[in-house]
N, C-alpha and C positions, 0 to 999 in steps of 0.2 A: 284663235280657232285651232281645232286641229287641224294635224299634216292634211295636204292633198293629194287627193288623188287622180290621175288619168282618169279624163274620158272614154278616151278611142276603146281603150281597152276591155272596157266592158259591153260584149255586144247585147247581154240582157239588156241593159238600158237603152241601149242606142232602138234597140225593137222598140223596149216601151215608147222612148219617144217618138219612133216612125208610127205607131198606131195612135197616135193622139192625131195626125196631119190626114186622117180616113173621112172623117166625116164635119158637116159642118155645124156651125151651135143650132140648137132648136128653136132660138128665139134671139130678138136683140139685146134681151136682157139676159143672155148667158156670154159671158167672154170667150173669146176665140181663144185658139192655141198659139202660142207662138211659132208652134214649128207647123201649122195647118197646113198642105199642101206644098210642104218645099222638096224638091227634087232629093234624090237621093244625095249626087253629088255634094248640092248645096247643107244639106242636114249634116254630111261626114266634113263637109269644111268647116262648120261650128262646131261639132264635135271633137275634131281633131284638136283644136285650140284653145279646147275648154278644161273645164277639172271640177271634179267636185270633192264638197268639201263637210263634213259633219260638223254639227253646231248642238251644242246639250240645251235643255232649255234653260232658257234668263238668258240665256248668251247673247253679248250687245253685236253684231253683225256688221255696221257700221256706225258709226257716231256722226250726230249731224255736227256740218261744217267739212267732214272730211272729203278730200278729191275723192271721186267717183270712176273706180276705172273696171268696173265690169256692170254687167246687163246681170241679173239675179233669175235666177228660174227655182220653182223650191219644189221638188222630187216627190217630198218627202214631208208630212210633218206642216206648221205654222207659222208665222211669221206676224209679230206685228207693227207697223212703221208708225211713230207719233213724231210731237215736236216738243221739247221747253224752254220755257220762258226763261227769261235772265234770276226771275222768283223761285224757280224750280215748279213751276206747274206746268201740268203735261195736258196735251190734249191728243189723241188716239186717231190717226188720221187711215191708216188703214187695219184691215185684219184678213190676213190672205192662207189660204190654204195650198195644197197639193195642184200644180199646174198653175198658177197664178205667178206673174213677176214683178221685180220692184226696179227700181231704178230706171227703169223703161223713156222716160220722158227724161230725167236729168243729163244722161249720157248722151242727148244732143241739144241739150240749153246750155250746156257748162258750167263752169260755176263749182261750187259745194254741193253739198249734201244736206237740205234744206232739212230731212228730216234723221232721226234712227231709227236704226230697223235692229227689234230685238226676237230670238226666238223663244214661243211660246209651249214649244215643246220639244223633244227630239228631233231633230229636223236633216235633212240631206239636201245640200242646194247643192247646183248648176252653175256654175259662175265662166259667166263668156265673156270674153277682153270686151271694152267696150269701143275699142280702136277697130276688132275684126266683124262687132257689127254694123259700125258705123262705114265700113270698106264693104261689106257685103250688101247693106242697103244699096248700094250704088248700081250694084250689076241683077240684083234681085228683087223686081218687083214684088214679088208674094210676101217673103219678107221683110219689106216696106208696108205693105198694104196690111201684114200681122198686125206690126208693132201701132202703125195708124190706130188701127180698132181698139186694139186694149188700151192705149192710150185714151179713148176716144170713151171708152168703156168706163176706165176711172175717173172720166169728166163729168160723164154723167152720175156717177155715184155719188162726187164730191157734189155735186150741184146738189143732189137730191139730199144728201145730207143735211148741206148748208139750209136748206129749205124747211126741212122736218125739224132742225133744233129751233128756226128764228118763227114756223107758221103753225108749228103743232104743239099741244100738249104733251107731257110724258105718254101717258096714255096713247096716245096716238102713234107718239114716234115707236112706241115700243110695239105697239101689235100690227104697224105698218115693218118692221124690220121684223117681227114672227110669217110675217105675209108673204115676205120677199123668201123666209128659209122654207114657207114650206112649197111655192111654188118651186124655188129652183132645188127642191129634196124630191117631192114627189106631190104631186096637186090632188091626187086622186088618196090620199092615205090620213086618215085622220089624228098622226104621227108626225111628230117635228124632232129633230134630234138637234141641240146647239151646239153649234160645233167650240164655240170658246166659253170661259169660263163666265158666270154674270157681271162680275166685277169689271171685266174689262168690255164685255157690253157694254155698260153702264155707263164707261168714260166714256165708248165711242160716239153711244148717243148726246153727250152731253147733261149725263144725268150723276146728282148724287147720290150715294150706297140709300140714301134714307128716301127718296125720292122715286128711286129706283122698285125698291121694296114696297110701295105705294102704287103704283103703276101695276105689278105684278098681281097684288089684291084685289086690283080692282078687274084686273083682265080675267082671274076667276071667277070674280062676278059674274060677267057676261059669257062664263060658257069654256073658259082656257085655262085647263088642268095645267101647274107647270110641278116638275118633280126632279129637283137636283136638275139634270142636262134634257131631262126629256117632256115633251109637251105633247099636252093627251086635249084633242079638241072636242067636245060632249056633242056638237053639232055639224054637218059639213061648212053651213054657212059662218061659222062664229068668228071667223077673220077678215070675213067681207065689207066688214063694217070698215075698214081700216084701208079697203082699196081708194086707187086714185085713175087717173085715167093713163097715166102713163102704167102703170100697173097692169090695168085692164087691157089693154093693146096687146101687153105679153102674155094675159091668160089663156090658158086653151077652153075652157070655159065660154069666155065671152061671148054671152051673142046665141049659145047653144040652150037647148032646152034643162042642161045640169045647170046653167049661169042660175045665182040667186034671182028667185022671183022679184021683181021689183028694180033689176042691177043693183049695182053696186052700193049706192048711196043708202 
């Protein structure tokens, strides 16, 4: 990777990250911040400690297997963590954007680095020792109670993963993961923007490029323009089809007189 650089020293950043810690998520299906609500002090003691660091994209971040000794926070840009086999086949276990972290859960299992984390484009990460968060958890509730949630956040993701490749159809899983971008893009806009490329969709669904491209034909059928990265829905309802009820908990919809006639199903 390239050089690092100081934290402290940049106090643009340091603002941006103190206004991430202003407000709380909209819903439980939106991830917390990691620096949500931490005291000034406590924000410039992980700041002070910290560095960040530019990564081009393809850039391999960490390789799994390797010791684990910072908390990952990404500025900046994408990120995406998989695993492979001894075969060389990969399977895409997360795909993270701007404000999202990685390593979060490993840096108090110990151990390796069960996964790698490659960047998926130009990217600026955060990287905080995982020794000075593992020392500030102790004295910093809020801080504890962050990292709990997102942790808690990508359990749930994995779970619902695990769920969508073993209970759904392609079809299914893929306009149930169109569901989820355009609730947490904008619920009210007949507009989806994807944020990663299709291909790498495709693995994370557990889908092949040929499978993948089937799935996408047929969600035009029912109503779901897709064109290069962006997605034009002909209906408000035409995603609905694809909710579930963990879903629907998080809709702002639910229950209101905009909910599809009939719910969900």
């Amino acid at each position: 990777m390239p050089d690092k650089t100081p934290l402290f020293a940049s106090g643009n950043l340091s603002e941006d990250l103190k206004s991430l810690s202003q407000s709380e998520p909209d819903s439980s299906d939106t991830p917390i911040s990691l620096f949500q609500g931490l005291s000034e002090e406590n924000l410039q003691n992980l700041l002070s400690n910290s560095t960040v660091r530019a990564a081009e994209q393809g850039r391999e971040i960490i390789q799994q297997g390797d010791d684990v000794k910072f908390l990952y926070f990404i500025i900046e840009g994408s990120v995406k963590t998989l695993r492979s086999s001894v075969e060389g086949d990969e399977a895409t276990i997360r795909m993270l954007t701007s404000g999202d972290t990685f390593m979060d859960a490993v840096i108090f299992m110990g151990g390796k680095s069960p996964v790698r984390a490659t960047a998926l484009k130009p990217s600026k990460l955060l990287l905080i020792p995982a020794e000075v968060v593992r020392q500030q958890v102790l004295r910093d509730p809020q801080l504890g109670n962050n990292l709990l949630r997102i942790v808690t956040w990508h359990y749930k993701n994995a779970m619902q993963q695990i769920d969508s490749i073993v209970t759904k159809t392609p079809v299914e899983r893929l306009g149930y993961y169109f569901l989820k971008l355009h609730m947490d893009q904008s619920p009210n806009s007949m507009e989806i923007e994807l944020p990663f490329q299709k291909s790498m969709i495709a693995n994370h669904l557990g889908m092949k490029p040929e499978t993948f491209s089937r799935a996408l034909k047929k969600l035009k059928e029912m109503g779901i323009d897709i064109d290069r990265e962006h997605i034009t829905l002909r209906e408000t309802y035409n995603l609905c089809h694809f909710c579930d009820p963990d879903t629907a908990f998080n809709c702002p919809k639910q229950g209101t007189p905009d909910c599809k006639p009939g719910g969900c199903n």
